[in-house]
Kinemage of the C-alpha trace (Angstrom):
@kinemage 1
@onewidth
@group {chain A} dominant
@subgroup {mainchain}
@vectorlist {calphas} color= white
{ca unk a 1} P -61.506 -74.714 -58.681
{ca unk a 2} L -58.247 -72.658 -57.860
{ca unk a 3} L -58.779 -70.138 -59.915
{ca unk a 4} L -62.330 -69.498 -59.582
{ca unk a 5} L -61.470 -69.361 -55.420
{ca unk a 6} L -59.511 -66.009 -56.741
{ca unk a 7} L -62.240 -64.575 -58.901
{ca unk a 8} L -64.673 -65.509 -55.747
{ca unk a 9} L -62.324 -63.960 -53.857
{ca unk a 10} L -61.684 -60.542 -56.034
{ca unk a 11} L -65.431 -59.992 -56.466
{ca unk a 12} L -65.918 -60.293 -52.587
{ca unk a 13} L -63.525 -57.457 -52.333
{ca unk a 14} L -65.027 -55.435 -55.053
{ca unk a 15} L -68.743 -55.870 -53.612
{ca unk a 16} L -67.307 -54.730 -49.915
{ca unk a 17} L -65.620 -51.771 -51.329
{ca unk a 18} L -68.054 -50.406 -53.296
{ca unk a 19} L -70.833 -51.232 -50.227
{ca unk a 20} L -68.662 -50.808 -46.729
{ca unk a 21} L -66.168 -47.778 -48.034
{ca unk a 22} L -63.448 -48.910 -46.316
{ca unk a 23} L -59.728 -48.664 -47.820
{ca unk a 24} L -59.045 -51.268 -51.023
{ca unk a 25} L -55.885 -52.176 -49.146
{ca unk a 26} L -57.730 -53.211 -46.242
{ca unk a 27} L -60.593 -55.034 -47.798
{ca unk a 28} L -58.221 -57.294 -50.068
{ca unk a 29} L -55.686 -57.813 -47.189
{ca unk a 30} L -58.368 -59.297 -44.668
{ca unk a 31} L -59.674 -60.988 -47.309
{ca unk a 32} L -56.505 -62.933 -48.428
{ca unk a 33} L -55.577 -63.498 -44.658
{ca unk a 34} L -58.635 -65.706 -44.168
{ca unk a 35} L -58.673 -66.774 -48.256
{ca unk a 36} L -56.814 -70.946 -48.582
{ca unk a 37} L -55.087 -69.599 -51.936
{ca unk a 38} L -51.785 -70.759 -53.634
{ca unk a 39} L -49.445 -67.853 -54.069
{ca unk a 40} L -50.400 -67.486 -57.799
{ca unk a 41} L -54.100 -67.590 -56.996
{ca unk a 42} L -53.186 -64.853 -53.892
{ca unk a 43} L -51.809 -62.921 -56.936
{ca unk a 44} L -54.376 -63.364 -59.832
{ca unk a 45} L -56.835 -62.556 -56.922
{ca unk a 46} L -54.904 -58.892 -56.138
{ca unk a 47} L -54.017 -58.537 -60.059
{ca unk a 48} L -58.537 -58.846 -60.447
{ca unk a 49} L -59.358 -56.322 -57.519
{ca unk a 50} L -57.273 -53.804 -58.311
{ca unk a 51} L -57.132 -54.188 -62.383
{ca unk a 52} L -61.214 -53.442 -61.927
{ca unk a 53} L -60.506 -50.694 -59.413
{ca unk a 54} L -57.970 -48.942 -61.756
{ca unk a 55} L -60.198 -49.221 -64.980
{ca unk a 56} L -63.808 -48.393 -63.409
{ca unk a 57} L -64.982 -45.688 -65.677
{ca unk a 58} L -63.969 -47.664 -68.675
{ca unk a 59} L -65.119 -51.018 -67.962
{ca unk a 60} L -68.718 -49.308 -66.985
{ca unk a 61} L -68.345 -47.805 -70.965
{ca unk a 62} L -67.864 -51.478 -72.180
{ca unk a 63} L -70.608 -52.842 -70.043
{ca unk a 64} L -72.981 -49.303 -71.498
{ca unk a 65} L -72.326 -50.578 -74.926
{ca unk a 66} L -72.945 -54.324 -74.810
{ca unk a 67} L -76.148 -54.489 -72.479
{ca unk a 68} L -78.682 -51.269 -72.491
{ca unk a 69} L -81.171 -52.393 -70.276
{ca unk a 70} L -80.107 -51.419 -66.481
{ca unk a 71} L -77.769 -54.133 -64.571
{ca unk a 72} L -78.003 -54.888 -60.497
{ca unk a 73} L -74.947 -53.316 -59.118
{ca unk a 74} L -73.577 -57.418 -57.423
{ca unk a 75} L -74.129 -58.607 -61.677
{ca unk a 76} L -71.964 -55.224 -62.587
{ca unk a 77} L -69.262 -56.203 -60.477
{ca unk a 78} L -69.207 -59.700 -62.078
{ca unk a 79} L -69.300 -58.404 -65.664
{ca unk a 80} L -66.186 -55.583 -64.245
{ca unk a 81} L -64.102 -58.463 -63.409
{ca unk a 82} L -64.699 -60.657 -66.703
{ca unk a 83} L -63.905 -57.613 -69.140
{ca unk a 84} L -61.121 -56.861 -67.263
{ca unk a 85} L -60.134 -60.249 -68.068
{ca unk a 86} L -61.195 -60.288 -71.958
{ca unk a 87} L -59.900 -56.451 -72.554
{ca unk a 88} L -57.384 -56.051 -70.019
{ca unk a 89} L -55.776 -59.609 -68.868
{ca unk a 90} L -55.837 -60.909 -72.284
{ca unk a 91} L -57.373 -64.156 -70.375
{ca unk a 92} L -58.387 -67.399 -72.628
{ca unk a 93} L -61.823 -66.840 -73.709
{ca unk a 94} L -63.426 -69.952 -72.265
{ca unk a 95} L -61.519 -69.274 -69.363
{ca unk a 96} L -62.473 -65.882 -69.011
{ca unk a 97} L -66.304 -66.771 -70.031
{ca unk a 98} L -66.756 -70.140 -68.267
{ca unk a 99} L -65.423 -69.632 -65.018
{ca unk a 100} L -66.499 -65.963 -64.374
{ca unk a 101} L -70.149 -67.453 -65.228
{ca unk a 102} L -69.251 -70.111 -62.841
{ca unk a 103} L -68.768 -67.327 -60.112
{ca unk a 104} L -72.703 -65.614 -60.626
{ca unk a 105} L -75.794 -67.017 -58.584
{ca unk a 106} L -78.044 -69.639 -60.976
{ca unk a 107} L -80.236 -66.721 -62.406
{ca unk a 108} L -77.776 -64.006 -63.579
{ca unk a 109} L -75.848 -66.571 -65.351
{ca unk a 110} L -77.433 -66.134 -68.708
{ca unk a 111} L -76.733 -62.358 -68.630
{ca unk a 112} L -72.925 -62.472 -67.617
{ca unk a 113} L -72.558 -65.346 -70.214
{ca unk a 114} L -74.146 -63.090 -72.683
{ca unk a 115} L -72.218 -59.817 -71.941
{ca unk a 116} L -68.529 -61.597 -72.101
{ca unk a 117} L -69.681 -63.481 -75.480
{ca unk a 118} L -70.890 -60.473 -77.002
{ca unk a 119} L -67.479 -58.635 -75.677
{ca unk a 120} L -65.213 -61.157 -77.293
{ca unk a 121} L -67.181 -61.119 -80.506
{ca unk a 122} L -67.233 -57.186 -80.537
{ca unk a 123} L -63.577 -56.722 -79.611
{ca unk a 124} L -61.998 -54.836 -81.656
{ca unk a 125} L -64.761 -52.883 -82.070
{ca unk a 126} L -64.791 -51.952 -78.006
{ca unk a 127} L -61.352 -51.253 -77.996
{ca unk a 128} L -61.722 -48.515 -80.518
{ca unk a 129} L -64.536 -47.263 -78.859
{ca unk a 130} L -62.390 -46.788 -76.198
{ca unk a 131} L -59.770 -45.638 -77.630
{ca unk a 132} L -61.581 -42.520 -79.227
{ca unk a 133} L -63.002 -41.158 -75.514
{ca unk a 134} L -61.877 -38.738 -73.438
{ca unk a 135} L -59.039 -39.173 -71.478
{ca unk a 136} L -60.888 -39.593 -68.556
{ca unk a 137} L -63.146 -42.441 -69.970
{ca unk a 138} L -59.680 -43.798 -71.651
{ca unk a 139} L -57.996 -44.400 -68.316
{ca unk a 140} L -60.738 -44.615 -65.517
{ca unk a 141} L -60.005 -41.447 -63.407
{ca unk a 142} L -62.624 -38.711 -62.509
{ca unk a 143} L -63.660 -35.687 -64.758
{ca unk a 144} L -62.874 -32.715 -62.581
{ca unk a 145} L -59.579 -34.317 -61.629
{ca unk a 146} L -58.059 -35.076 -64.882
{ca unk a 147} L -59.243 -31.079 -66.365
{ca unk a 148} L -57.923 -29.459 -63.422
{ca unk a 149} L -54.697 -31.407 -64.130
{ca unk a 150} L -54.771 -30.647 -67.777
{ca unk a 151} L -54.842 -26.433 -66.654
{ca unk a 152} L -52.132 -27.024 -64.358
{ca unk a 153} L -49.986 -29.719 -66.051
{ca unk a 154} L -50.835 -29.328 -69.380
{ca unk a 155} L -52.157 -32.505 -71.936
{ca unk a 156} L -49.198 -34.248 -72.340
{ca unk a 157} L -47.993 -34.315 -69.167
{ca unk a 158} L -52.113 -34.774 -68.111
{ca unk a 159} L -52.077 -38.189 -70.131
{ca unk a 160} L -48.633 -39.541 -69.375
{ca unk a 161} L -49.958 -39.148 -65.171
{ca unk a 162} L -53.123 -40.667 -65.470
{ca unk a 163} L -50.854 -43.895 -67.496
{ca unk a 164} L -48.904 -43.762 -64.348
{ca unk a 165} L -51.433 -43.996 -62.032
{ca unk a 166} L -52.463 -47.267 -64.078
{ca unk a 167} L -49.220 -48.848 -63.962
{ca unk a 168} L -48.294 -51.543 -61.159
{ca unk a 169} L -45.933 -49.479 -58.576
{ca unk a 170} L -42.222 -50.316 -58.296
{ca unk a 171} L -40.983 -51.380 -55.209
{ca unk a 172} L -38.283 -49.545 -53.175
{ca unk a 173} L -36.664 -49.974 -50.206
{ca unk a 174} L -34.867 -47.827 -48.057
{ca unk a 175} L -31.485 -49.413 -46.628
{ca unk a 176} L -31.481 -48.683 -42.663
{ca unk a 177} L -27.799 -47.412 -41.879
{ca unk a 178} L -28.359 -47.875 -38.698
{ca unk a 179} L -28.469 -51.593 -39.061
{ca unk a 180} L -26.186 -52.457 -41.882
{ca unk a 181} L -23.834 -50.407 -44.896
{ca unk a 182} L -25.040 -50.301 -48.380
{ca unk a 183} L -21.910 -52.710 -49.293
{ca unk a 184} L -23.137 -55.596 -46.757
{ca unk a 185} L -27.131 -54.888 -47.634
{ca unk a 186} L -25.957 -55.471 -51.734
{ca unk a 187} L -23.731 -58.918 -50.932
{ca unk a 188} L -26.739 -60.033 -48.603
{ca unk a 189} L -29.793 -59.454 -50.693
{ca unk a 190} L -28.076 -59.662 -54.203
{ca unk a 191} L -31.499 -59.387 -55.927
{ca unk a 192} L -31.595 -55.624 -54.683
{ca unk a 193} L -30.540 -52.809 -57.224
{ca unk a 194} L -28.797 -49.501 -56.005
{ca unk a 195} L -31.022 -46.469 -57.539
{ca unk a 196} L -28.234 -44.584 -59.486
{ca unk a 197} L -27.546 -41.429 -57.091
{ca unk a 198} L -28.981 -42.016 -54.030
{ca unk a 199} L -27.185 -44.763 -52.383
{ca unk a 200} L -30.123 -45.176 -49.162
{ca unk a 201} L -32.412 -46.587 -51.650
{ca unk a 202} L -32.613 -50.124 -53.499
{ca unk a 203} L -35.290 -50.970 -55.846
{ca unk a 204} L -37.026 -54.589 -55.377
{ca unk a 205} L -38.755 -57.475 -57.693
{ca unk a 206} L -40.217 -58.872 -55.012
{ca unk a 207} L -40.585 -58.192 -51.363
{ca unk a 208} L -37.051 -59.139 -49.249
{ca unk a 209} L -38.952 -60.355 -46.024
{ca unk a 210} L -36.361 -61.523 -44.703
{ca unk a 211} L -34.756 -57.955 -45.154
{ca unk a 212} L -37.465 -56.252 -43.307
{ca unk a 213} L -38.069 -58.591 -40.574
{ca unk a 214} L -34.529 -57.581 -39.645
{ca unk a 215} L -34.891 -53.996 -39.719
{ca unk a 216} L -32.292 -53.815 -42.827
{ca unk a 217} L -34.640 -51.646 -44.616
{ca unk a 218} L -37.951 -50.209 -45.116
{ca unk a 219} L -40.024 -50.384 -47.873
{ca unk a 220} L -40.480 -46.222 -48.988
{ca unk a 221} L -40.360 -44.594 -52.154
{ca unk a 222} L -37.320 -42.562 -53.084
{ca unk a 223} L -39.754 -39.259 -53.232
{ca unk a 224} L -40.292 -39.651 -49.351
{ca unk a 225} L -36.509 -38.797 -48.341
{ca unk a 226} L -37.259 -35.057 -50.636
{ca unk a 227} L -38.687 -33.376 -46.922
{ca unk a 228} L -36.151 -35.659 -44.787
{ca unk a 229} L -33.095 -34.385 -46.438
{ca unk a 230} L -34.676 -30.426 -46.557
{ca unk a 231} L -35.324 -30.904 -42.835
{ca unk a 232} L -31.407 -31.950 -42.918
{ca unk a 233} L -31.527 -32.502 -39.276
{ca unk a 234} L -27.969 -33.241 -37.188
{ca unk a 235} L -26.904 -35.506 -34.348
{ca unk a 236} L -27.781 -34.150 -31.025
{ca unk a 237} L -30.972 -31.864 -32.071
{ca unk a 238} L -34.682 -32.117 -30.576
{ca unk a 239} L -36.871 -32.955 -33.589
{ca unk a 240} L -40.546 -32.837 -33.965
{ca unk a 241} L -42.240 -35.103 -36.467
{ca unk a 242} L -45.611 -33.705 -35.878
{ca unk a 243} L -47.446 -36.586 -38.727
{ca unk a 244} L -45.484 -39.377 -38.367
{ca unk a 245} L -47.625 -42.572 -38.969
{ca unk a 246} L -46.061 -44.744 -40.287
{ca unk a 247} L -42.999 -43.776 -39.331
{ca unk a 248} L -40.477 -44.084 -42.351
{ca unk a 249} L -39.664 -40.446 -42.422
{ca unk a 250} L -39.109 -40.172 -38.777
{ca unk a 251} L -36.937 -43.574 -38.744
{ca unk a 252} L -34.412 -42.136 -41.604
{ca unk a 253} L -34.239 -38.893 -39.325
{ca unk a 254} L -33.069 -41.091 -36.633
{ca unk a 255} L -30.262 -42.253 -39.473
{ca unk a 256} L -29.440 -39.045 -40.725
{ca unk a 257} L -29.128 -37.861 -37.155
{ca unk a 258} L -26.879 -41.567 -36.222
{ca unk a 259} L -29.015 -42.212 -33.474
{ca unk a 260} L -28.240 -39.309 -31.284
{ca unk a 261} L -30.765 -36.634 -30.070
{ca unk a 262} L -34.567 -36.539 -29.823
{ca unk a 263} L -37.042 -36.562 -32.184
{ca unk a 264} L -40.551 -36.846 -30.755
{ca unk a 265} L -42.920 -38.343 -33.635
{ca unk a 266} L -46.694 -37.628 -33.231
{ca unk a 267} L -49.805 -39.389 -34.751
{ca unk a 268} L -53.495 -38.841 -33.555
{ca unk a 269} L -54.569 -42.518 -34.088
{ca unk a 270} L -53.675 -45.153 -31.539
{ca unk a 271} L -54.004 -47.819 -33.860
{ca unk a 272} L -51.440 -46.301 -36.251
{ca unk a 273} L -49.094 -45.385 -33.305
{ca unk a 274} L -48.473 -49.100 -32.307
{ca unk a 275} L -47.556 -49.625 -35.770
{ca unk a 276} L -45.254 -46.675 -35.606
{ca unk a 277} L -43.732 -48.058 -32.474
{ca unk a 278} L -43.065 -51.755 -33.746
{ca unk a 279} L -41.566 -50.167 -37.045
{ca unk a 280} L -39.113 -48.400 -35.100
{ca unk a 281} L -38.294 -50.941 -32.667
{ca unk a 282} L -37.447 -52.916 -35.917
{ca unk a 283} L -35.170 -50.960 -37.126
{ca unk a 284} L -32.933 -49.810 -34.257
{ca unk a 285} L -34.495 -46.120 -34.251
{ca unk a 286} L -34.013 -45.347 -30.307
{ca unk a 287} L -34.108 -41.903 -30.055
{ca unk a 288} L -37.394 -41.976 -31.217
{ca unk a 289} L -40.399 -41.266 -29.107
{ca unk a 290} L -43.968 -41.845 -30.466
{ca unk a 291} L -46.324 -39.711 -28.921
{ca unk a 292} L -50.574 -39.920 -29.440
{ca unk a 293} L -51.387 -36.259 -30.049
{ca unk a 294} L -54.189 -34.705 -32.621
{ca unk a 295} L -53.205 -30.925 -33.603
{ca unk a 296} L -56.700 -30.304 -34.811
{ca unk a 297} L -58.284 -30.795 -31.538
{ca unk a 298} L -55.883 -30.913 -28.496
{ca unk a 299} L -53.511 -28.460 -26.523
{ca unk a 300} L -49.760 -29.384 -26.451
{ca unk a 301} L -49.223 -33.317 -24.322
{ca unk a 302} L -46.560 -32.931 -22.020
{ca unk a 303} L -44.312 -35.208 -23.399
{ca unk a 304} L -44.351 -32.466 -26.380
{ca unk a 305} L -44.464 -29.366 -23.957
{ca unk a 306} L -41.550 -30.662 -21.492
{ca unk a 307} L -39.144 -31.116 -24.754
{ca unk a 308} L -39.650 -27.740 -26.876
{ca unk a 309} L -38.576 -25.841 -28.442
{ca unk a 310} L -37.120 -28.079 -31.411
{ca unk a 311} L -34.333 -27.644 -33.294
{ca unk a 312} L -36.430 -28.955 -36.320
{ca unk a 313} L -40.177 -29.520 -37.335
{ca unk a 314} L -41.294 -31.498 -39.935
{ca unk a 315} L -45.005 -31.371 -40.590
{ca unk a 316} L -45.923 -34.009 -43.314
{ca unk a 317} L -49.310 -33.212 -43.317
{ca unk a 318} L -52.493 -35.244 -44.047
{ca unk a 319} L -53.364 -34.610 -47.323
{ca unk a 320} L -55.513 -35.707 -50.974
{ca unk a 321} L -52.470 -38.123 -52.028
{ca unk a 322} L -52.809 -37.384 -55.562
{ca unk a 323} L -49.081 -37.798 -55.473
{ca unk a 324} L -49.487 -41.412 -55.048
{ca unk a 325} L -53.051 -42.793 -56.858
{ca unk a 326} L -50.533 -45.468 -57.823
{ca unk a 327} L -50.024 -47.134 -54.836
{ca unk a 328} L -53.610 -46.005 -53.116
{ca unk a 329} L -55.569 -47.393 -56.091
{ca unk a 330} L -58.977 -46.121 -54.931
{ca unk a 331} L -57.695 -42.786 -53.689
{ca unk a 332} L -59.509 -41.225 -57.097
{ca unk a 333} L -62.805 -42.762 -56.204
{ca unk a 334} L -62.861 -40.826 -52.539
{ca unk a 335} L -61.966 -37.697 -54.207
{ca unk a 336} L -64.744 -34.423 -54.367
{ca unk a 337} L -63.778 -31.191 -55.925
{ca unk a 338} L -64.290 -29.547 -52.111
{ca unk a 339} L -61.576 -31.798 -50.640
{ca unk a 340} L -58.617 -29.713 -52.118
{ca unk a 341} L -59.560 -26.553 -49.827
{ca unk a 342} L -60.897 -28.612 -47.391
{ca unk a 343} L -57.481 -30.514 -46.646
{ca unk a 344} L -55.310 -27.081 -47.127
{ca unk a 345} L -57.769 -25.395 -44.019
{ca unk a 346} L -56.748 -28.593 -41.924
{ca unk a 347} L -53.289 -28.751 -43.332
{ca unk a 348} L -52.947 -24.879 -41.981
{ca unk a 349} L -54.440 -25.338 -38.517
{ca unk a 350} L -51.684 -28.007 -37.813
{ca unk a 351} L -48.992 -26.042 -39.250
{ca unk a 352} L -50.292 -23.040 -36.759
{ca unk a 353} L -50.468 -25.463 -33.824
{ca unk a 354} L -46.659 -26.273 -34.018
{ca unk a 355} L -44.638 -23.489 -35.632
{ca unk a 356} L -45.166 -21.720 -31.911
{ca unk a 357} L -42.875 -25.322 -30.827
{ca unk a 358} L -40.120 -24.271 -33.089
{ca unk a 359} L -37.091 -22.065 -31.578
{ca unk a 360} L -35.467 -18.865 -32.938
{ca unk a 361} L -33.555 -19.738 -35.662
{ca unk a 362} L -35.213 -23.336 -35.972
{ca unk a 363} L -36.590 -25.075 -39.176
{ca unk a 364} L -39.691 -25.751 -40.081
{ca unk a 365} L -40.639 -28.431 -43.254
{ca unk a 366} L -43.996 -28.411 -44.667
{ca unk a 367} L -44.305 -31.887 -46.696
{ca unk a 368} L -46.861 -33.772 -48.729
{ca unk a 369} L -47.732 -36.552 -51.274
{ca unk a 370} L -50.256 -34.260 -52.903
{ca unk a 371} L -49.662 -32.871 -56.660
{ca unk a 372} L -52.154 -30.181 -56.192
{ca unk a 373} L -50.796 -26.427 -55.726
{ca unk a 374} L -53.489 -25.504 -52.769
{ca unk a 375} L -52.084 -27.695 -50.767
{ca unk a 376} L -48.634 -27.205 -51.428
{ca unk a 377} L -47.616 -23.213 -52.634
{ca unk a 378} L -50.744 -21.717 -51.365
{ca unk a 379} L -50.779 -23.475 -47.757
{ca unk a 380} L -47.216 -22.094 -48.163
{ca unk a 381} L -47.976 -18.443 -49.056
{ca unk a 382} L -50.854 -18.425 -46.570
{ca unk a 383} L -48.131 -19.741 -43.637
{ca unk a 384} L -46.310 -16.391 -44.293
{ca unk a 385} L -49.257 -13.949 -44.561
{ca unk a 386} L -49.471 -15.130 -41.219
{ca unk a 387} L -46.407 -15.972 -39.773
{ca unk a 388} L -43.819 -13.342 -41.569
{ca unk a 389} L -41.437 -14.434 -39.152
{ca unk a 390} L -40.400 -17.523 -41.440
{ca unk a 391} L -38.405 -17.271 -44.194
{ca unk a 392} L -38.552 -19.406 -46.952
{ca unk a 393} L -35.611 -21.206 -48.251
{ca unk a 394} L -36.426 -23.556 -50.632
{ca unk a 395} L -39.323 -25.502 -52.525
{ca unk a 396} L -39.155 -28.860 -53.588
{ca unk a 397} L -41.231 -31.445 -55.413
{ca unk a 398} L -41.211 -34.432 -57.066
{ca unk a 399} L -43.674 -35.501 -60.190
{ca unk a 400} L -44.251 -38.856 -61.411
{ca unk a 401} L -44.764 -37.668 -65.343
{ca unk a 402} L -40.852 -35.788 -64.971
{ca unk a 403} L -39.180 -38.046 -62.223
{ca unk a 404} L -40.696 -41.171 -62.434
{ca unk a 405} L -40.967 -41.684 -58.271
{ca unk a 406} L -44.365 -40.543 -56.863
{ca unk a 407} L -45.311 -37.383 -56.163
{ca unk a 408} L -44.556 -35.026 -53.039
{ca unk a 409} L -44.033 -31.417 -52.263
{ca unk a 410} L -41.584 -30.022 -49.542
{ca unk a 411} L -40.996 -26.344 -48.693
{ca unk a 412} L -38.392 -25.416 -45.953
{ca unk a 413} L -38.817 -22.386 -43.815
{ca unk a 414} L -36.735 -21.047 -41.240
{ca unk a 415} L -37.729 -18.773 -38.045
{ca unk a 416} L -35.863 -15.727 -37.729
{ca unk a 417} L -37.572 -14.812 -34.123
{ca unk a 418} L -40.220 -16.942 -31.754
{ca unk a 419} L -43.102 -17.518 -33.438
């Protein structure tokens, strides 16, 4: 049964996220490596997984209103994936019914059959349930994070992020220059479209493989090149990319810079780093040299220390990502109210560790894909209590309710003495 080997599949994903932790990306990946699906099973199996991941709150309020008695968390995760399929996918009832029954062990049978009956029955009747909750209820993202949203954002804006966050993400690409022209990259991948105004980016339907396997370009959204192009480094200069991982920013430095200087790009996990290293081997970044380094715990490697003081330091800075819940669908299900000022301490210690790399008269970028203002302004304002020495020039960001890319935050500060 095709289709029920993707349901087996999507619920094997959902019952080793919600048990092991691990990243959704991760889970679902593995899981399709080793899964003997059709492409449009592969598909229906990644639209299931991630449908129930985006919609959790509200498919546990459908599930609350059609069975009261308590439900084992392995028969919850069935039930998730069949209204997701009645409510969401608009599936064929006895499709949706018979073969999401077929995927429960013998004994819980009669209680998924009985759930996705009574849902298809009751329709109309859940969906305006639904429809009259809170926002947070409405589109399946945590309490705390949608109100402190609403104070900073306001409603409107509030609602139209959280419907963003739900929405499959576009794909973009950004064309390597130091490969091919934006003329050639158009005639050879004529499914490609130019984003209107920024000529290094193309926006895909489907993934050009054959594209990326020749370095041509590199799948990153258009909000990525905001720090890149503040950094505005030129040919010839020593550049630090203190968080590179995986290494899109520090490969379009390389292009902006033609291929000519240094830039030294960092990452603390070694795992991450050979990924770093193939991506720039792909696409023709040379001057690039990735470095294993951890600014939280270690003193300067000497492979940093013999090169400073840079021109140019770009610190793109581990942070919540609630820039880009759209792409890291589970990101909003890791989230605690304590991790905003937890991430902005960390985010500070790495920005003390390099500024003292940066030379008189150098620039320093402080980047992330976080919305939220304590790790963006406020890391900012606390940088210059301590270090008045930098200046700053100019703030950036990007938001997906006003620009429709994801979100990220750059500031660019300059040194007016050694820091």
């Amino acid at each position: 049964m095709a289709q029920g080997s993707a349901r087996e599949t999507a619920l094997a994903g959902l019952r080793l996220w919600r048990k092991e932790k691990r990243f959704a990306d991760s889970i679902i990946s593995g899981l399709l490596t080793n899964a003997d699906l059709i492409p449009s099973d592969r598909a229906f199996a990644l639209e299931l997984f991630y449908g129930v991941l985006r919609n959790l709150t509200l498919l546990d309020f459908w599930i609350a209103h059609l069975r009261a008695s308590p439900i084992e968390s392995n028969v919850r995760d069935i039930l998730r994936l069949g209204l997701y399929q009645v409510f969401a996918l608009k599936t064929p009832e006895h499709a949706a019914v018979h073969e999401t029954v077929a995927i429960a062990p013998q004994k819980q049978r009669p209680i998924v059959n009985g759930v996705l009956r009574s849902a298809i029955r009751q329709r109309t009747e859940m969906l305006a349930r639904a429809d009259a909750q809170p926002l947070f209820v409405r589109t399946s993202h945590p309490q705390f994070l949608v109100e402190r949203w609403q104070q900073y954002f306001g409603a409107e804006n509030t609602e139209e992020l959280c419907r963003w966050n739900n929405r499959p993400a576009r794909m973009y690409g950004r064309i390597n220059r130091l490969k091919i022209d934006p003329e050639t990259f158009l005639q050879l991948y004529p499914e490609s479209r130019l984003l209107p105004g920024n000529s290094d980016f193309v926006e895909f339907n489907d993934l050009p493989r054959a594209a990326l396997n020749s370095g041509h370009c590199y799948v990153q959204d258009p909000s990525t090149a905001v720090a890149c192009q503040l950094l505005d480094p030129k040919p010839g200069e020593k550049i630090l990319d203190a968080c590179a991982a995986p290494g899109g920013k520090a490969a379009y430095l390389a292009q902006l810079m033609q291929n000519r200087g240094v830039i030294i790009a960092c990452d603390r996990d070694r795992e991450r780093l050979q990924t770093l290293k193939g991506n720039f081997g792909r696409l023709g970044a040379t001057i690039v040299r990735a470095v294993c380094h951890d600014w939280l715990r270690n003193d300067f490697r000497k492979e940093i220390a013999s090169i400073a003081l840079f021109d140019r330091v770009l610190v793109d800075a581990p942070c919540t990502n609630t820039g880009v819940i759209r792409r890291r669908i589970d990101v909003r299900w890791r989230l605690r109210p304590e991790d905003f000022s937890r991430m902005s301490n960390e985010q500070l210690i790495i920005l003390r560790a390099v500024s003292p790399l940066l030379k008189p008269g150098g620039i320093l970028v402080y980047s992330t894909c976080s919305l939220e203002s304590e790790e963006n302004e406020e890391v900012v304002r606390r940088l210059r209590v301590e270090l008045p020495a930098l200046g700053l020039e100019a703030e950036k960001d990007s938001l997906p309710f006003r620009d429709g890319f994801d979100g990220a935050f750059a500031a660019k500060l300059s040194a007016s003495v050694a820091l």
